[in-house]
N, C-alpha and C positions, 0 to 999 in steps of 0.2 A: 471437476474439482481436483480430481488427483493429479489430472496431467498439469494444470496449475500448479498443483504443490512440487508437484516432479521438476518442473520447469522453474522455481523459486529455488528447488534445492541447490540444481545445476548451478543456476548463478551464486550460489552463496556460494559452495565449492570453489567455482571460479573464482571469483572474488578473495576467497580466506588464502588460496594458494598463493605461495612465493610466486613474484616478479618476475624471479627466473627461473621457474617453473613454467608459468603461464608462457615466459618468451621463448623456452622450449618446446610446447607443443605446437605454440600458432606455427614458429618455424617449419618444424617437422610437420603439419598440416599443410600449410603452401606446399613444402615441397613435395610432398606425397600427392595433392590434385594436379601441383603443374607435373611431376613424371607421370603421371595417370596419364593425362592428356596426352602429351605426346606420345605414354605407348600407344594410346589407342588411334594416334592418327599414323604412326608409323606400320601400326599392323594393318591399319586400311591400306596404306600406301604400298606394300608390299602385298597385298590381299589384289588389290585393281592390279596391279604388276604381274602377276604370275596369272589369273585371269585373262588378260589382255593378251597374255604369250599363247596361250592355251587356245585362246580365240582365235591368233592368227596360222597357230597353225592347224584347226580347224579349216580355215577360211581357204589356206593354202592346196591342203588335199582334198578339200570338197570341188575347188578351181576345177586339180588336174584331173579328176574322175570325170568331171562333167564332160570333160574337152575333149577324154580317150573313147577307146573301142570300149564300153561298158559290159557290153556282154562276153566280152572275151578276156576282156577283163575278171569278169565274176568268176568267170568256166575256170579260168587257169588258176584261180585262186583256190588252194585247199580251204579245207574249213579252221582249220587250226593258222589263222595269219600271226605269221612272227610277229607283233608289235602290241599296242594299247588299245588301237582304235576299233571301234565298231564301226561297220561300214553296212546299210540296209540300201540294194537296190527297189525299188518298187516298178515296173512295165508302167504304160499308159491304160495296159488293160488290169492293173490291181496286184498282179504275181509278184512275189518278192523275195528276193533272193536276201542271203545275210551271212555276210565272214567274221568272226571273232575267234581269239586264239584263245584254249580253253585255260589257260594258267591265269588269261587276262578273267574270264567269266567266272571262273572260281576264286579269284583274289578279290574281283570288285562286282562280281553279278553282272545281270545284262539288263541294259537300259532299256526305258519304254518312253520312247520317244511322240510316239504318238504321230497322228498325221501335223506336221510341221508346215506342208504347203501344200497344196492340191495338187492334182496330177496336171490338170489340163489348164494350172499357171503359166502362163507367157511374158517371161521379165527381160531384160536386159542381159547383153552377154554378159558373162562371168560376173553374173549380180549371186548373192551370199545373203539367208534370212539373217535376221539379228543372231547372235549366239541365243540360247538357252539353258536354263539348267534343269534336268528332267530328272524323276527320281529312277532308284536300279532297283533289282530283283532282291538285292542284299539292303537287309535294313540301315539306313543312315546313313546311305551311302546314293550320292549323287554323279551324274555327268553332263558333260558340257556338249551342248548338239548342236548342228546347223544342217540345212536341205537346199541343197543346189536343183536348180532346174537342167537335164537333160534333154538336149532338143535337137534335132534334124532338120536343117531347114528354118521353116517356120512351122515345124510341124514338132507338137511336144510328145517326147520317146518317154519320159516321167520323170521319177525324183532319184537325186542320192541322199543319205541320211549318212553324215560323218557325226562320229562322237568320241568321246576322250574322260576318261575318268578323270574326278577333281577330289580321288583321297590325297595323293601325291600334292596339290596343292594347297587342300586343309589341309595336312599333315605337317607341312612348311610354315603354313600362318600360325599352326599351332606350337609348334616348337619356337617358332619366333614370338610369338609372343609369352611364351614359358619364359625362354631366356630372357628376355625383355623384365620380365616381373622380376625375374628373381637379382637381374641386375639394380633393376629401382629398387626393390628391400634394403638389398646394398648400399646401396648409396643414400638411401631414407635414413638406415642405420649408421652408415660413416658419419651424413651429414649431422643427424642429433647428437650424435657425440661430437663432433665438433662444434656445433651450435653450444654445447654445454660447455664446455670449456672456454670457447669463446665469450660467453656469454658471462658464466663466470670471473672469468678474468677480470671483464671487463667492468663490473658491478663490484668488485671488489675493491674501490676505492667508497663507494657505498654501504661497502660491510664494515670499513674505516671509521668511517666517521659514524655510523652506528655505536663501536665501541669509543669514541672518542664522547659522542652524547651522553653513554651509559657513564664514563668514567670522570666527565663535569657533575652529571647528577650525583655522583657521591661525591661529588665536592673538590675535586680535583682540578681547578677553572687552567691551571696551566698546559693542560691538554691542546694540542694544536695537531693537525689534520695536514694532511703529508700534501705537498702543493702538487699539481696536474698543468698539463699544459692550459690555459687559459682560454683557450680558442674551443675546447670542449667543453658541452653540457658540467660533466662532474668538477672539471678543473672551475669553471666559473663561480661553481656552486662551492665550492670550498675553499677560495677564494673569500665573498662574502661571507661567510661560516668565521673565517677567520677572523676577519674586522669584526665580525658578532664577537666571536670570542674573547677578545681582546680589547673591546667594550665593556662587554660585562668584566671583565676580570678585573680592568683599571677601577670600573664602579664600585665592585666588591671593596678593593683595595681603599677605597677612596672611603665607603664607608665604614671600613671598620677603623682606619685614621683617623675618623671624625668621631667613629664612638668612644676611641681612646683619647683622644682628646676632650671628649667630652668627658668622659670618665674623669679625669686626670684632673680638669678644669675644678666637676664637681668637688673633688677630692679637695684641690687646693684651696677652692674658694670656703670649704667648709672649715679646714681649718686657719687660712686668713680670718676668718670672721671669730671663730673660738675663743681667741685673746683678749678682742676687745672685749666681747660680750662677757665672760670671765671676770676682765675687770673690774669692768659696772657692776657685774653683780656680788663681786667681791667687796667694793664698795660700797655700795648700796646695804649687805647684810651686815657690813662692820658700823654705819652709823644706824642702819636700824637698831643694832643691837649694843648701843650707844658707847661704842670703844672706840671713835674717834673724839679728841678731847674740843673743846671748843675752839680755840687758840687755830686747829687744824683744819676746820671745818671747809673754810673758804677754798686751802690746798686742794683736798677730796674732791670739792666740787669743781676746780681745775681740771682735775684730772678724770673724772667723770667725763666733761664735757671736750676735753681732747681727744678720749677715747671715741665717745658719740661723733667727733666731726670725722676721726681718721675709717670710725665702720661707714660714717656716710659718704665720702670721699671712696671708700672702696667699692660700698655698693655700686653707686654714680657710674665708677669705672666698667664694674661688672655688667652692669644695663647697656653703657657704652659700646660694649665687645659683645655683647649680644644680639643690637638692633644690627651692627656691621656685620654679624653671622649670617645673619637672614638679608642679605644685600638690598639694604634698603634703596629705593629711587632717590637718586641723586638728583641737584637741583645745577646742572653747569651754567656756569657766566664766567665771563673774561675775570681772570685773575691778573694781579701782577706780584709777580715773585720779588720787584725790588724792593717794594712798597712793603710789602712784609715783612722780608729784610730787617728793612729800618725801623719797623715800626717793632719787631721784634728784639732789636738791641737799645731803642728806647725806653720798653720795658726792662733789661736787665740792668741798663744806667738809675733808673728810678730804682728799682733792689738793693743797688750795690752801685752806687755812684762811685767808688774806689777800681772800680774795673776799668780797662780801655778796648773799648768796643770799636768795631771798623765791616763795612759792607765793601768787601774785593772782588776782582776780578779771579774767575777760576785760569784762566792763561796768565801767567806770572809775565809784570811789564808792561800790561796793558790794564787800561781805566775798566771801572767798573760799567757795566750795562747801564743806561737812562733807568731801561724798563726789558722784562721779558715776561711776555702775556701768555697764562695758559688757560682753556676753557677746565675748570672745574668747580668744585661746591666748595665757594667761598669760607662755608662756617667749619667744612672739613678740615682744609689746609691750614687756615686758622690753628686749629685745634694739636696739629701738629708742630706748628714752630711752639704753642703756647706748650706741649711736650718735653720741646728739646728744651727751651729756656727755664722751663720747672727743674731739669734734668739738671742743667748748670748750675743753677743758682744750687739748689741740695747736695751735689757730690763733690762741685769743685771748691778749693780753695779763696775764700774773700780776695777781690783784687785780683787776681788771675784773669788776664784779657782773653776774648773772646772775638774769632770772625768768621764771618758767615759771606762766601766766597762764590758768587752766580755766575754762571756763564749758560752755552749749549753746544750741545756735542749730536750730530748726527738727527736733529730734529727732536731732541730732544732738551728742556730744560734740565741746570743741575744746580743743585743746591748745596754748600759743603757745611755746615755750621761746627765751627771747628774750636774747640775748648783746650785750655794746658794743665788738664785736671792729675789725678793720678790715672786713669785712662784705664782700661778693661785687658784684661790676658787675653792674648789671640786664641786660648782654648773655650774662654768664655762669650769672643765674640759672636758664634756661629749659637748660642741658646739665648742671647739676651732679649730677642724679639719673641721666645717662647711664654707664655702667661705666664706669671707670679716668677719666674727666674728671678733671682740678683744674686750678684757674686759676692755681698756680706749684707748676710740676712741683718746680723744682728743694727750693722749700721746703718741700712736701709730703709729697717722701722722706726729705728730711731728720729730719722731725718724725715718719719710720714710718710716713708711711699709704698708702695703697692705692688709692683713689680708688675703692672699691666699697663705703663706709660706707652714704652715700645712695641707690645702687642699692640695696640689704638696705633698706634703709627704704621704700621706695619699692614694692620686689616685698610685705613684710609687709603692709604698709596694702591695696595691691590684693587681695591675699585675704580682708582682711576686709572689702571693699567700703568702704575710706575713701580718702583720698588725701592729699600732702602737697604743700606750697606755701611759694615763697620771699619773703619779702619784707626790705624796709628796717626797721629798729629806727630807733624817732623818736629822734634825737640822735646815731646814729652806732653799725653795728651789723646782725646779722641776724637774721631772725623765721623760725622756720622753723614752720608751722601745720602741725597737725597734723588731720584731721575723720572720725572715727570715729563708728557709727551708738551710739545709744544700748542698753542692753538695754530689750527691748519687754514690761517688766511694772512694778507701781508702783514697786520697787526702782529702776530707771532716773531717777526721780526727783533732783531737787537737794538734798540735806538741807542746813539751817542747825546749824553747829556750837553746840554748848550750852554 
């Protein structure tokens, strides 16, 4: 139960720490087992190395002892031999002789070699037992032995016992691999710190965009993240972060545009409606309260019922630009633009039969189009010439001619419907498609309108991806362009009438 709970903690630890925390100890973890490893294969490698040396020259002086005068050898030999080695002859018959120099027996003790090979063994010339390592008189302290066979003939004279202390050897593996450690520390310690720096460095487009999240969340959308080369993880990432951000921030922007226009909408449309209703009930409370005389009665109710038609007319309008808000499904079918045209300056002859109305060519010199066909919602486009010709007939002049000039520019249709009214200030051209705008209010209401004709023209055209545009009439006058996409098949075509 507890090493569970011990083992849940660990990982939570693990888990709750920084990123670059964690990627600092895995680091420093790798590299502390791989320098482990290799010290301990390099101290073996040096360990069989000076063994092996140790061996051969065992191997060597065990040879030449076998090969000499042995016993004259021994005889001449004091007890104190200048060198390392312990040298034990043994007879055939068991006697044994032994030379070791006493600064060697007191530095390293004297080994107990044991019987190594039998007396009356018969090997191979200059055959050598395996090495051995036999303990010494002095505690923890070993040596390296080997037993030559001494022989006459084929007759065996007995054993030599060569041996060689291995503190001198430990002593070497030991400092080696001391030094060894305390260089991997070194280097364990170089390396996490540079791990950590690196490490950091390199997260630190990370900690970027951390305060860049922190500093959107308080509302600051215009925050943007410092670009990276692209070909990296973070650069990729912040890269997309970006187009995120710059998403949201258009949206943000987009909707608080819409809430002020909605705002503003509200606003206008509460006070458009204020007047009429005003009136009626001005009206209304005056012949209740029976101070309209007779004589007048029929007037009031004139003007009662102009009021009713011009709040209904505005409503109408207002329903109009609202069902366009919410982008309704359009209904597309071949349109043709000349056709409307005409049939839109036959309505302004039937108004005002005193006008001279004409359907032109937009390229000056040349006949007007048969036909130019666009796919869209017939009772939309409609709704827009029936705009522009409401528009004339209320602000221009009786009798003042009137053309509406088709052509196509770049695949698209254009339409110019072109009046010689008093025409609009170019400060006022760029608000008139704004809702409730007119640039004389008072003459505006007068003549019934509502100042949402051009808005409705303006939300139509957007749906079908065209757009409308004010300009000057050459002579005195306004051009209101019309750029609608063409239909995308040969029909879209300009025909020459026949």
């Amino acid at each position: 139960m507890s090493s569970g709970r011990s083992r849940r903690t660990l990982r939570e630890v693990w888990f709750s720490a920084t990123l670059r925390a964690r990627l600092v100890i895995l680091f420093t973890s790798l590299l502390t087992v791989a320098l482990t490893i290799a010290g301990a294969v390099m101290v073996g490698i040096v360990q069989a190395h000076l063994v092996n040396q140790v061996d051969r020259e065992l191997e060597s002086t065990g040879k030449q002892l076998a090969v000499s005068a042995v016993r004259s050898v021994i005889a001449s030999v004091p007890a104190d031999v200048p060198s390392n080695y312990y040298i034990r002859f043994t007879s055939i018959d068991g006697v044994s002789q032994v030379a070791i120099a006493t600064d060697t027996a007191q530095r390293y003790g004297t080994p107990n070699p044991g019987t190594l090979l039998a007396l009356d063994t018969v090997l191979p010339p200059n055959a050598v037992t395996k090495p051995v390592n036999v303990p010494s008189s002095k505690r923890d302290s070993y040596w390296r032995a080997v037993a030559v066979p001494v022989s006459v003939g084929d007759r065996p004279y007995g054993v030599v016992t060569v041996a060689l202390p291995l503190a001198n050897t430990t002593e070497t593996i030991l400092n080696s691999a001391q030094y060894f450690s305390l260089l991997g520390l070194l280097i364990v310690v170089v390396g996490a710190m540079a791990s950590y720096y690196l490490i950091r460095r390199s997260l630190f487009p990370l900690r970027r965009i951390e305060y860049v999240a922190g500093q959107i969340a308080e509302g600051d959308l215009a925050q943007r993240i410092d670009p990276e080369p692209e070909s990296t993880e973070v650069g990729s990432l912040a890269k997309s972060l970006n187009v995120m951000l710059a998403q949201i921030e258009d949206s943000f922007a987009q909707q608080q545009r819409s809430e002020e226009r909605m705002r503003r909408f509200v606003s206008d449309a509460s006070h458009e409606l204020r007047t009429p209703l005003s009136a009626l009930r001005g009206y209304g409370e005056l012949y209740r309260m029976g101070g309209v005389p007779d004589e007048r009665v029929p007037e009031v109710m004139q003007r009662i019922e102009s009021e009713s038609v011009r709040m209904g007319k505005l409503v109408e309008d207002l329903l109009t630009l609202a069902r366009l808000d919410e982008v309704p499904e359009i209904h597309p079918e071949p349109v043709d633009l000349v056709k409307l045209a005409h049939d839109s300056l036959f309505d302004v002859s039937a108004l005002d039969p005193s006008r001279v109305v004409s359907v032109i060519s937009i390229d000056e010199g040349k006949d007007a189009p048969g036909s130019l066909v666009i796919e869209a919602d017939k009772d939309q486009i409609t709704q827009v010439f029936t705009n522009l010709i409401g528009n004339i007939i209320r602000y221009t002049p009786k009798g003042s001619p009137v053309e509406i000039a088709i052509g196509q520019q770049e695949g698209n249709g254009i339409v110019e419907v072109r009046d010689h009214g008093p025409g609009i200030s170019a400060p006022d051209r760029d608000r008139v498609f704004e809702r409730f705008f007119r640039t004389d209010v008072s003459r505006s209401r007068a003549s019934g309108g509502s100042g949402l004709g051009l808005s409705i023209i303006a939300s139509i055209l957007a749906l079908h991806s065209g757009q409308a545009t004010l300009d000057k009439t050459s002579g005195g006058g306004l051009t209101v362009r019309l750029v609608l996409p063409l239909k995308q098949d040969k029909s879209a075509s300009v025909k020459k009438p026949q």
